[in-house]
N, C-alpha and C positions, 0 to 999 in steps of 0.2 A: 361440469366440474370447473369452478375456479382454482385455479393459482395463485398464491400466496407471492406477492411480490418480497424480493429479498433486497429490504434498506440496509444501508451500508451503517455500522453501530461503530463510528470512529470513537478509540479510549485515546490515543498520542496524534499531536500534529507538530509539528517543527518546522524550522528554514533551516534548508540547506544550500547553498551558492547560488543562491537568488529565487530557489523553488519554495512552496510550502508541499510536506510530506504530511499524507497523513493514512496512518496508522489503520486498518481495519481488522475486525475479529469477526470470525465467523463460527459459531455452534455446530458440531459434527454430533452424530449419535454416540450416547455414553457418555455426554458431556464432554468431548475430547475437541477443541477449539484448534484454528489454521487462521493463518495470518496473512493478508493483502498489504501492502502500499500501493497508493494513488498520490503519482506527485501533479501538480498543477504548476504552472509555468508560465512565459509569455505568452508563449506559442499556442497554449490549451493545457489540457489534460493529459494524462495516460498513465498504466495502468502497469509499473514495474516489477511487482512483486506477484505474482498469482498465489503463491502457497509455502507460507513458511511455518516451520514447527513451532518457533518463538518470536517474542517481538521484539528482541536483539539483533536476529537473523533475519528478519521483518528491516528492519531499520540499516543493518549494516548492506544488504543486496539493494535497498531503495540508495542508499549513497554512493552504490556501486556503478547503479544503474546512471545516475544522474552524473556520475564521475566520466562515465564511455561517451554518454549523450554529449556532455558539453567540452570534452576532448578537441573536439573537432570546430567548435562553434570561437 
C-alpha cells in the first residue's frame, strides 16, 4: 500500500517583520478544512500554526508567533 503524500495547497502568503507567512489549507472529511501557517525567515523555516479553524485565526497566531520569536532577537 502506498501513501499518498500530503502537498501543502498554499491560498494566502504575506510579509510580516521581515518573514514570508504563508497560509496552508488542509481538506478534513465532510469537506470541513483546518489551517497551517509556515513562516520562512533568515534563519529557515518553521512551522507556527498547526491547526486553525480559520484563516484570520491562521494569520493572527502566525503574527503571534513571529511576535514571541523575534521579541528576544
Amino acid at each position: 500500500m502506498m501513501i499518498e503524500p500530503n502537498y501543502p495547497q498554499i491560498i494566502l502568503s504575506f510579509a510580516y517583520r521581515g518573514c514570508k507567512v504563508e497560509i496552508d489549507r488542509d481538506e478534513l472529511n465532510e469537506g470541513h478544512c483546518i489551517y497551517a501557517a509556515w513562516v520562512n525567515h533568515d534563519r529557515g523555516c518553521a512551522i507556527a500554526v498547526i491547526n486553525a479553524v480559520t484563516i484570520i485565526d491562521a494569520v493572527r497566531q502566525a503574527k503571534q508567533w513571529i511576535d514571541r520569536i523575534y521579541q528576544f532577537v
